[in-house]
C-alpha positions, 0 to 999 in steps of 0.5 A, spaced: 564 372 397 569 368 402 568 361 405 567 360 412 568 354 417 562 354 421 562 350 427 556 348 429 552 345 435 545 343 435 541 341 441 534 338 442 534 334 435 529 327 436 533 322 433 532 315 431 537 310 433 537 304 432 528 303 433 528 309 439 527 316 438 531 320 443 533 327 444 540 328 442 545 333 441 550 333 435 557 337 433 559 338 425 563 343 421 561 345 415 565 350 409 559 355 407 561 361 401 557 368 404 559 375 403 559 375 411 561 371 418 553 374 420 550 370 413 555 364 413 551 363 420 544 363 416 546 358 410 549 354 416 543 353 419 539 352 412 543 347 411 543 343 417 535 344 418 534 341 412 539 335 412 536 329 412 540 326 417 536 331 422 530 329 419 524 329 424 522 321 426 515 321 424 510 322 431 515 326 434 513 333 430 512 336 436 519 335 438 521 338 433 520 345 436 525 344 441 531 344 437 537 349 436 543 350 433 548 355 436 555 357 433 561 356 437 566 358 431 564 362 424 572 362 422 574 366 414 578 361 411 582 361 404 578 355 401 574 349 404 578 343 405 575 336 404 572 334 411 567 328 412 560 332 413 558 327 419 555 329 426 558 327 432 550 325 435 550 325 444 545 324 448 541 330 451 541 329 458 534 329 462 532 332 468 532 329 474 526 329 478 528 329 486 
């Protein structure tokens, strides 16, 4: 087995922020052990549908069907270095109606 960094953005996630839910975007990295680049995606993706600080706010379980996680770098390191696992949270931008 190997690490890997696994650079991740997520899409769409509905959020709590301070009392209003919004569609929000984020960025974070984690360090996962996998056999393969193919399979660190795969505990990635676990990892963060279940971390609580994406947890769906009640009522907006429908919602919850939009989101999505892309990987933009899955990277074999030699080992994981200590980071801090917060995500970088932005607001999704909404369509615009002429």
């Amino acid at each position: 087995m190997a690490w890997f960094r696994v650079f991740a953005c997520g899409e769409n996630f509905p959020v709590d922020i301070e009392g209003e839910v919004i569609l929000c975007g984020f960025y974070t990295t984690r360090y996962v052990e996998a056999a393969s680049a193919s399979e660190a995606e795969t505990i990635a993706s676990e990892l963060l549908f279940d971390d609580p600080d994406l947890e769906t706010p009640r009522g907006y379980e429908d919602l919850e069907e939009q989101a999505s996680i892309r990987f933009e770098e899955v990277e074999q390191v030699a080992e994981p270095i200590d980071i801090d696992e917060n995500f970088s949270f932005f607001p999704m931008e909404e369509d615009e109606e002429d």
